[in-house]
N, C-alpha and C positions, 0 to 999 in steps of 0.2 A: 376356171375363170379367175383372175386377177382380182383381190380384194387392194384395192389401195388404201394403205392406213394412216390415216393423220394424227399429226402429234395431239391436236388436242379438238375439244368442240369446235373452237371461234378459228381454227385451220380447214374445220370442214367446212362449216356453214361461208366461208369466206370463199373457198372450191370452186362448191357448187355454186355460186351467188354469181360467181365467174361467168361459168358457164350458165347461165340463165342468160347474164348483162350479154354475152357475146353472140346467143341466139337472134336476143330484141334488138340488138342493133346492125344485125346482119341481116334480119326480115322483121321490117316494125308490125307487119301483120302478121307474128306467129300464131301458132296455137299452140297452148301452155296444158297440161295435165298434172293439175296442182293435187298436194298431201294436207294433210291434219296432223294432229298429234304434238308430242314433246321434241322431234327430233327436228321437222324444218321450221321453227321459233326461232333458232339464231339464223336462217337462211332468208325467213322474212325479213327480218333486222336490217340484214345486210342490203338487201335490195331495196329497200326503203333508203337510206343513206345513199346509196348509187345512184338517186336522181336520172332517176331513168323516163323515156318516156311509151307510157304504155297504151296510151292514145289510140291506138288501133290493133291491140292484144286481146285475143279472145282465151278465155280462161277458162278450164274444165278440170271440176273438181272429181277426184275418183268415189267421192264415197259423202252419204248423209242419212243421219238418222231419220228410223221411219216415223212416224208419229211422237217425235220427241218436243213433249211439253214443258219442258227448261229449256227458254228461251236462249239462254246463257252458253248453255253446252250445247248447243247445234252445230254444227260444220259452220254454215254461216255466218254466225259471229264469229267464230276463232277467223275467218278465212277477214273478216271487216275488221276484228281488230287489231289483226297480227301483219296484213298487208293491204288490204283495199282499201280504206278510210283513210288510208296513208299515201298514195299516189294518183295519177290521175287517167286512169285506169275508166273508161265507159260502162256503166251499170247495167248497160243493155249487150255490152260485150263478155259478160260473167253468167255462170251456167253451171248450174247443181243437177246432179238424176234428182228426178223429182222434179222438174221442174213443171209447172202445167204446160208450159209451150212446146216441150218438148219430150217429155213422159207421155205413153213408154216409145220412144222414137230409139230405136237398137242399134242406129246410129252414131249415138250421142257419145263424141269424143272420138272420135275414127282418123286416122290419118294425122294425128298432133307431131309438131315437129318437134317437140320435146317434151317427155313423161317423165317426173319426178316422184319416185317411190319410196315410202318407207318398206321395213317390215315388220310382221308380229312375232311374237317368241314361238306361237304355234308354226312360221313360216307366211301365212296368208298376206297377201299383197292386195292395197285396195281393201273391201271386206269379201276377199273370193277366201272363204275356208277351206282348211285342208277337207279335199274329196272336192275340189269344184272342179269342173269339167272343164278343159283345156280350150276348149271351145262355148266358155259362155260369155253374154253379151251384157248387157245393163239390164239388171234382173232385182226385185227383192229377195235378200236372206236372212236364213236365221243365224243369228249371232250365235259361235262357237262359245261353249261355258271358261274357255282360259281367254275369250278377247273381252267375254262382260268382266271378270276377274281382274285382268288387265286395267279396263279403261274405267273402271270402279274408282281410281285414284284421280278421279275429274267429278266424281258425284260425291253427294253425301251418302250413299249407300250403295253398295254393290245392287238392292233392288231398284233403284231408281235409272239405272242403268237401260235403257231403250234393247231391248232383244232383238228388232230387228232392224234390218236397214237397207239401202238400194244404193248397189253397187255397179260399178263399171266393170264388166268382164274383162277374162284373161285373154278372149282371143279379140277384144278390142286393143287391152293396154298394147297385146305382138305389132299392133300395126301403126302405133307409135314409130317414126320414122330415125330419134333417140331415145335409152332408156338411162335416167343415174339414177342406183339405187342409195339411199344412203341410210345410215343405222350406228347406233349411239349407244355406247353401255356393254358392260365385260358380257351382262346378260343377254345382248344380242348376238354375240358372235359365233358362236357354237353353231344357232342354226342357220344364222348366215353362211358358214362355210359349209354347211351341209345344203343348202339351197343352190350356193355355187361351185360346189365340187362332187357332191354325191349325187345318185342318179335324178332321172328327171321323171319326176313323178305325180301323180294329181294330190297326193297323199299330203306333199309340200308343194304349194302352190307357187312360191316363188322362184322353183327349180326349172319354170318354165323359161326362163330369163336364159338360160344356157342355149334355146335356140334360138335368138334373135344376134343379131351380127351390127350393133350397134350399142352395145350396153356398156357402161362405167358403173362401178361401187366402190364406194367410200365409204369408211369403216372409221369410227376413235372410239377408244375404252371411257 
C-alpha cells in the first residue's frame, strides 16, 4: 500500500483538511469518524480556517477515556477545543462511545463516509490493541502498557493516565465507505510501513487497512 509522503507537517494537515472540505461540500450531511491525539491538531486548524459549513455533519469520534477524571484530558475537550467550539457544527450532531444515548448501541459509527485515523507506535488504530479481533465492534478495553506510556505525555504522570477506554471496532472502522490514515514523526514510520506492507495480522491491528479498497496514508517525519 502506498504511503504518501509529505514534505512537511502543515503539507499534511493541509491534505487531509482537503479532503475532509471536499467530502462536506460534496454531502453537507456526511458522516465524519473523527481522531485525538498530536497528529490531526494541525488538520483541525486547517478546517477551522476553511469556513466550512458543518450545519448538518454528524461526527463520530473513534475512541474516549473510560472513567477519566481530568476533565481537561478527555477526548471531549481536545475534540471542543481543537475543532468544535470553533465552527458551527450541531451539538446534537456530535457522538462519543460512551455516550448514554447510545452506549452500548454496536452500531455506533457504521457506514461513515469518511474515517480519519491515526496510528500508535504499537500499530493499534482507534484504541483496538494489538490482539484485537478483526471483527470487533464498540467495546471497552484495556489500555496496552506502550499506549499509557505513550499518551503519559498529556498527564502529569504516567499513573494518572485512565487504563481503560471504549473504542470503536475494527470491523466497524472496515465499513467506513473512505479510510486516510495519517502519522507524524520518524517514530511512526517503521510501523507504519509494517502495517501497510507486512502481513495482515491481528497482532498489528492497523494491518487490517490493507483489506479495504478505499484507503489513503499520509506520512511526514
Amino acid at each position: 500500500m502506498e504511503i504518501k509522503i509529505q514534505k512537511d507537517y502543515s503539507e499534511l494537515s493541509s491534505t487531509v483538511a482537503d479532503i475532509v472540505k471536499h467530502q462536506i461540500q460534496r454531502k453537507p450531511n456526511s458522516r465524519l469518524i473523527l481522531p485525538t491525539g498530536s497528529t490531526p491538531i494541525g488538520l483541525y486548524k486547517e478546517l477551522v480556517n476553511r469556513k466550512l459549513n458543518w450545519k448538518k455533519v454528524e461526527t463520530f469520534n473513534l475512541d474516549e477515556y473510560l472513567d477519566n477524571t481530568i476533565w481537561e484530558q478527555s477526548y471531549r475537550y481536545f475534540m471542543d477545543e481543537n475543532l468544535f467550539k470553533h465552527i458551527n457544527i450541531d451539538d446534537d450532531n456530535i457522538y462519543f462511545p460512551g455516550d448514554t444515548a447510545i452506549w452500548p448501541e454496536m452500531s455506533y459509527g457504521e457506514n461513515a463516509d469518511l474515517c480519519i485515523l491515526g496510528i500508535g507506535t504499537n500499530g493499534h488504530i482507534a484504541f483496538n490493541e494489538p490482539g484485537s479481533s478483526f471483527d470487533s465492534e464498540t467495546r471497552v478495553v484495556d489500555l496496552d502498557e506502550q499506549t499509557i506510556e505513550d499518551n503519559s505525555r498529556f498527564f502529569d504522570s504516567v499513573d494518572d493516565v485512565p487504563k481503560q477506554a471504549i473504542t470503536m471496532g475494527l470491523k466497524t472502522i472496515m465499513k467506513s465507505k473512505k479510510i486516510v490514515l495519517i502519522a507524524n514523526g520518524v517514530h511512526k514510520y517503521k510501523i507504519l510501513n509494517v502495517a501497510m506492507n507486512g502481513g495482515v495480522t491481528e497482532k498489528v491491528p492497523a494491518s487490517i487497512l490493507q483489506k479495504h479498497n478505499n484507503v489513503e496514508v499520509f506520512y511526514c517525519d
